[in-house]
OpenMM code with the backbone's topology and positions (N, CA, C; nanometers):
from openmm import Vec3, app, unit

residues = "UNK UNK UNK UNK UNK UNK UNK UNK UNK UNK UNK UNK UNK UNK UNK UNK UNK UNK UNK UNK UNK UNK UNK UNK UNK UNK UNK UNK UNK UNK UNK UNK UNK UNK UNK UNK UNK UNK UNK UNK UNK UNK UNK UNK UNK UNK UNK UNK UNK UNK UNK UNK UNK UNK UNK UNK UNK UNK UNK UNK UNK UNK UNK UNK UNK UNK UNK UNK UNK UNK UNK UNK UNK UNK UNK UNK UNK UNK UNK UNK UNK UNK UNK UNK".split()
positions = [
    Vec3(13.1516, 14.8652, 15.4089),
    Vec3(13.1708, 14.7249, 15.4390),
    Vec3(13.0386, 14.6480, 15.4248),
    Vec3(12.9452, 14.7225, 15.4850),
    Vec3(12.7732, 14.6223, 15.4188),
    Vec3(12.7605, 14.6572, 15.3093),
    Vec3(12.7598, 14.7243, 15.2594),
    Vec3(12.7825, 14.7130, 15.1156),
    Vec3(12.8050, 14.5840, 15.0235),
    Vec3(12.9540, 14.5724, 15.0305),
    Vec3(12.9971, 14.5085, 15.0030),
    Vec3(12.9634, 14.3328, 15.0339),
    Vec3(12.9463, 14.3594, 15.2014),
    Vec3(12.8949, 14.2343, 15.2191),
    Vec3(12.7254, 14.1885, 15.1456),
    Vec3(12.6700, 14.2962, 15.1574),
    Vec3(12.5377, 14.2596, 15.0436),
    Vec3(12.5434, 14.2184, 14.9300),
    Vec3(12.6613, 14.2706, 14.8651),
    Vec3(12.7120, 14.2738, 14.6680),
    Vec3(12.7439, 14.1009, 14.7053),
    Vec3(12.8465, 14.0524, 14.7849),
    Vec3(12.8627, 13.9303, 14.8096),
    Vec3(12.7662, 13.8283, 14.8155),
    Vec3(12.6989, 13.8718, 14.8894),
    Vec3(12.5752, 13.7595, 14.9292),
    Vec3(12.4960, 13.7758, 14.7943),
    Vec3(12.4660, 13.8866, 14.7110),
    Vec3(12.3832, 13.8654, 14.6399),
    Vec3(12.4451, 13.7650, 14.5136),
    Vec3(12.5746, 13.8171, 14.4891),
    Vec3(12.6827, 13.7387, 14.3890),
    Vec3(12.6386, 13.6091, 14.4160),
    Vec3(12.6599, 13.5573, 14.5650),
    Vec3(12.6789, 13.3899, 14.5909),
    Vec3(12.5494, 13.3371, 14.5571),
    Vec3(12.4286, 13.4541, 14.5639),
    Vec3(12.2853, 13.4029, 14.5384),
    Vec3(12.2658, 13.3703, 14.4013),
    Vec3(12.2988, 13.4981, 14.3377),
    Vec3(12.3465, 13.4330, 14.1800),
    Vec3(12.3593, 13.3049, 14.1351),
    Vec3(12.4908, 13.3247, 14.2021),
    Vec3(12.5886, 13.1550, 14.1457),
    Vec3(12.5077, 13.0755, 14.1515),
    Vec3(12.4874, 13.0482, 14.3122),
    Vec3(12.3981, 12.9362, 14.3192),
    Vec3(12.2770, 12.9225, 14.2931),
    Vec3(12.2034, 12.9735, 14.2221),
    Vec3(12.0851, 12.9814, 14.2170),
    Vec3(12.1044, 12.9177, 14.0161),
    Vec3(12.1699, 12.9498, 13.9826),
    Vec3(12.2133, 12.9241, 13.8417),
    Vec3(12.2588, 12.7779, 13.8249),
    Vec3(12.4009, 12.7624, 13.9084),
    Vec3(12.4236, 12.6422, 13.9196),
    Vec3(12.3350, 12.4847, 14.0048),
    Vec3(12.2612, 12.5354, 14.0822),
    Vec3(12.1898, 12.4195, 14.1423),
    Vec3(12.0998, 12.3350, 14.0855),
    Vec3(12.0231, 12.4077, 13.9289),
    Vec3(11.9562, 12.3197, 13.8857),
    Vec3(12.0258, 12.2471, 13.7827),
    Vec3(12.1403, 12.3087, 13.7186),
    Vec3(12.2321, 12.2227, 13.6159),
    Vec3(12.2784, 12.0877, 13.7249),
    Vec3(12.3345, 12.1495, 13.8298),
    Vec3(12.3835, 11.9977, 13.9001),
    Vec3(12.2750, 11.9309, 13.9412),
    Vec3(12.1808, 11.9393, 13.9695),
    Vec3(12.0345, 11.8479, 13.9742),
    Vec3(11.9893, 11.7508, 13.8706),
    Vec3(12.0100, 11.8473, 13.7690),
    Vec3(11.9895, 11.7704, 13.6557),
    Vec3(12.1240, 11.7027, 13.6074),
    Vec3(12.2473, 11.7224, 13.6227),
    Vec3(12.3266, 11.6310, 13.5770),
    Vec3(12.3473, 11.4903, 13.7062),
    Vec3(12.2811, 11.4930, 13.7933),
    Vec3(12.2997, 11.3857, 13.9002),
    Vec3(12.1492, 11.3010, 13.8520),
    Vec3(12.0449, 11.3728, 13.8313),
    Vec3(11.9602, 11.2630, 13.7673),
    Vec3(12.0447, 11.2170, 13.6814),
    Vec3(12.0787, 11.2280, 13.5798),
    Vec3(12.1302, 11.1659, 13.4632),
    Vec3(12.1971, 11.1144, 13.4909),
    Vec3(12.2951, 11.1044, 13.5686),
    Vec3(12.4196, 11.0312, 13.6277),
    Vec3(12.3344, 10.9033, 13.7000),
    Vec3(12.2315, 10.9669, 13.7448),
    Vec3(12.1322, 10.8309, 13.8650),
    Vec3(12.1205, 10.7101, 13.8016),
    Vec3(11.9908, 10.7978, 13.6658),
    Vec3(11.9459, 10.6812, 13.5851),
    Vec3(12.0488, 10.6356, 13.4982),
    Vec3(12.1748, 10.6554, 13.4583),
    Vec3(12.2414, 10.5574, 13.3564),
    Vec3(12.3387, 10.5000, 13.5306),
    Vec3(12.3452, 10.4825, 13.6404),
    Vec3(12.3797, 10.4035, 13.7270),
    Vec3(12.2934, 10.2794, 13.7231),
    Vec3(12.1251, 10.2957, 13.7468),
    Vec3(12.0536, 10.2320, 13.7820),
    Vec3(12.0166, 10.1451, 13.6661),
    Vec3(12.0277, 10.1920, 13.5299),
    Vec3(12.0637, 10.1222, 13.3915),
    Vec3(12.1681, 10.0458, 13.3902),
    Vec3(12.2431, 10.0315, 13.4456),
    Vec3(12.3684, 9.9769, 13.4669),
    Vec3(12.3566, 9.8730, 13.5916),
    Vec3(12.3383, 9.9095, 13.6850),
    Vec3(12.2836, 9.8050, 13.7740),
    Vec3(12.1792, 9.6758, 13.7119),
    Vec3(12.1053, 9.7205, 13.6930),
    Vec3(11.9917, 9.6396, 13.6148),
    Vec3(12.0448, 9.5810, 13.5447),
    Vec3(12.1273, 9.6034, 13.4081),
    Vec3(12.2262, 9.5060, 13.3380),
    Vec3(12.3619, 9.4247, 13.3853),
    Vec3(12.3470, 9.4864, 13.5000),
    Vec3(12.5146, 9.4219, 13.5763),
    Vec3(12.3864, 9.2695, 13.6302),
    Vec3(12.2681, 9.3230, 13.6787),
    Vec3(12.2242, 9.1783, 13.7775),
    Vec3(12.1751, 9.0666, 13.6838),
    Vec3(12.1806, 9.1027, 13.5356),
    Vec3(12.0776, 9.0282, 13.4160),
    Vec3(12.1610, 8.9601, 13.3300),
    Vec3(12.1067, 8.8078, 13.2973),
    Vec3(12.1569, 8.7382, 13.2304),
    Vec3(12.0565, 8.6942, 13.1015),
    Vec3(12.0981, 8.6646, 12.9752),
    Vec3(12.0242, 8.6977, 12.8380),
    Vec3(11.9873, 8.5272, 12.8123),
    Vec3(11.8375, 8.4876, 12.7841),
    Vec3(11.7878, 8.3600, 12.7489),
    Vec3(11.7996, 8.3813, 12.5877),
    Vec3(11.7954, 8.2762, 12.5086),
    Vec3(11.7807, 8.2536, 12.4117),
    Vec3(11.7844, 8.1423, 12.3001),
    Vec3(11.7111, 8.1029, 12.2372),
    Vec3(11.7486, 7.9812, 12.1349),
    Vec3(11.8048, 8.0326, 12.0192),
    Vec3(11.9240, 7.9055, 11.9209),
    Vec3(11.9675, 7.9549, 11.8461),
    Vec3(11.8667, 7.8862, 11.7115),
    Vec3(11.8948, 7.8693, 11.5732),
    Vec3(11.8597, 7.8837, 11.4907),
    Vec3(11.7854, 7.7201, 11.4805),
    Vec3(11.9339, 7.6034, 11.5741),
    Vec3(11.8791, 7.4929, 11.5705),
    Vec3(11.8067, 7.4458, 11.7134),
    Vec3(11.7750, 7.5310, 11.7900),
    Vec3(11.6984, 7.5117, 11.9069),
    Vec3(11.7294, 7.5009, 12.0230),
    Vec3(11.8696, 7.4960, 12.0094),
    Vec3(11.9992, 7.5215, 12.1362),
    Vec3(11.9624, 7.6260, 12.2391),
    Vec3(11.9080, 7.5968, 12.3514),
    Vec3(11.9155, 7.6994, 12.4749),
    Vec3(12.0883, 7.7994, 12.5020),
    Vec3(12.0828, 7.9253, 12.4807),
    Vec3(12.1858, 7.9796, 12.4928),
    Vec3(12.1417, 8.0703, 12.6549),
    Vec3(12.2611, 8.0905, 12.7207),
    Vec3(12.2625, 8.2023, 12.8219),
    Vec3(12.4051, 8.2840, 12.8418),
    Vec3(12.3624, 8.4121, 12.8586),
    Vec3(12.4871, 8.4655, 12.8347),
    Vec3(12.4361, 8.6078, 12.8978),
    Vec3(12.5621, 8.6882, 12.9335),
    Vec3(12.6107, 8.8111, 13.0350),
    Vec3(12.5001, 8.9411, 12.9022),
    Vec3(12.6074, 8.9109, 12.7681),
    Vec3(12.5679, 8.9812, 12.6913),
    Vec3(12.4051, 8.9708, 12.6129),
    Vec3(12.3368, 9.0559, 12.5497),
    Vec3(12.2045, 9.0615, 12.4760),
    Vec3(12.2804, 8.9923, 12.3495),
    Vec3(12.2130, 8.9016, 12.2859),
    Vec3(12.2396, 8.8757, 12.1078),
    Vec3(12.2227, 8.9674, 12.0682),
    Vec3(12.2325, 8.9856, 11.9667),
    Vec3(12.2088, 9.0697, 11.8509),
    Vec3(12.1593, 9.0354, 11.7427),
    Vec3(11.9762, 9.0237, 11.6892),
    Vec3(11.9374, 9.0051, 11.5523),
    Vec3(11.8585, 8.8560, 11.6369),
    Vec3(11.8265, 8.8420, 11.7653),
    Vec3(11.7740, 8.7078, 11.7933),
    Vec3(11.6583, 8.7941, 11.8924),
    Vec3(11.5661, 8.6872, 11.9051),
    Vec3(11.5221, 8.7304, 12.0067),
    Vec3(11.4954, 8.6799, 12.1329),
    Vec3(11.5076, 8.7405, 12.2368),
    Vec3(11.6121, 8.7413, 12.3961),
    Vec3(11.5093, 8.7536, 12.5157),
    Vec3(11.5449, 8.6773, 12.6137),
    Vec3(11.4686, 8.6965, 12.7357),
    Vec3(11.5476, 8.7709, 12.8662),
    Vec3(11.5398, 8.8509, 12.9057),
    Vec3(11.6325, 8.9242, 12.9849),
    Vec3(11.5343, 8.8303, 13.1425),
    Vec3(11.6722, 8.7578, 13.1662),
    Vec3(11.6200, 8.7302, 13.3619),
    Vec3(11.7123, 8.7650, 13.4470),
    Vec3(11.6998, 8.7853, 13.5885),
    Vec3(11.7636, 8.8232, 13.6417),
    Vec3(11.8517, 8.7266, 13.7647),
    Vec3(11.9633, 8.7641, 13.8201),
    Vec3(12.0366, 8.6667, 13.8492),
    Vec3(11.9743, 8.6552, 14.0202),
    Vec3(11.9429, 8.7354, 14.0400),
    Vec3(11.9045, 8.7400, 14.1677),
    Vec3(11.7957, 8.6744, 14.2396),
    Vec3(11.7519, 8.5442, 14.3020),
    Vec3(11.6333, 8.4805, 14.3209),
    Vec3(11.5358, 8.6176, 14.3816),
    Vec3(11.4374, 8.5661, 14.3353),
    Vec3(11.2945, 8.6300, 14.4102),
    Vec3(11.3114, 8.5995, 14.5727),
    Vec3(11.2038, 8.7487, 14.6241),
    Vec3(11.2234, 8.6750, 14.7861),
    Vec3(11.0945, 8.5892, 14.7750),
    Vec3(11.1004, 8.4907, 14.8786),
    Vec3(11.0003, 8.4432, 14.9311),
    Vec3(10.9826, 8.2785, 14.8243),
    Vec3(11.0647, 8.2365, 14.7358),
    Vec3(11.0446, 8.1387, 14.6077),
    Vec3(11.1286, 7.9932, 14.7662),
    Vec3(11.0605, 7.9147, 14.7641),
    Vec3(11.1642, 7.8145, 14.8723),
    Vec3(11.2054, 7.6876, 14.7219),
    Vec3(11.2905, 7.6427, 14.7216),
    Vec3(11.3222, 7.5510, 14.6190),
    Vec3(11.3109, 7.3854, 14.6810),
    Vec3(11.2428, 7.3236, 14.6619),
    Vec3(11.2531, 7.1597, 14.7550),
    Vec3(11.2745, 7.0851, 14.6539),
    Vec3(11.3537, 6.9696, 14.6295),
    Vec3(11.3742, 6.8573, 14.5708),
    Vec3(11.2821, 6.7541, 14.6250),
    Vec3(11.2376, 6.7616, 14.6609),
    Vec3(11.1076, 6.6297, 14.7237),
    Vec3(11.0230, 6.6634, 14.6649),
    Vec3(10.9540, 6.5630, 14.5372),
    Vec3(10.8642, 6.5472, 14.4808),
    Vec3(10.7441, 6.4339, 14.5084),
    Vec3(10.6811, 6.4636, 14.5575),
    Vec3(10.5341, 6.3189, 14.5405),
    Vec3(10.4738, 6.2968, 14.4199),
] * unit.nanometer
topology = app.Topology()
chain = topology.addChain("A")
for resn in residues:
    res = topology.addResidue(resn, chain)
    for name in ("N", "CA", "C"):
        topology.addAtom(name, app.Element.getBySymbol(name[0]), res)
């Protein structure tokens, strides 16, 4: 019966010892295309067109070139309409 229970424990040491760094590494990867995704979910695309037209949009152009800003105010920016 210890035997057996040793063959076990060593089996489960196996497994896991094999599998823990594949799932490590597939949860980074999973992290960073989340956090790639976040970042493009909060960003909205600047751009002029050919005749000087301010464009903004969810999506990047394609073949222009683009200002990526983000939708989210800065902390600490206060906005006042009272000008002297």
């Amino acid at each position: 019966m210890l035997v057996l229970a040793v063959a076990l424990g060593a089996a489960a040491w196996w497994w896991f010892a094999r599998e823990m760094p594949r799932r490590e590494r597939e949860r980074a990867i999973a992290s960073e295309a989340a956090a790639k995704q976040a970042e493009r979910a909060d960003s909205l695309y600047r751009w002029r067109d050919a005749a000087g037209n301010l464009h903004v949009d969810q999506e990047p152009p394609k073949g222009v070139k683009y200002e990526r800003i983000s939708r989210t105010p800065q902390d600490g920016i206060e906005v006042d309409g009272n000008r002297d």
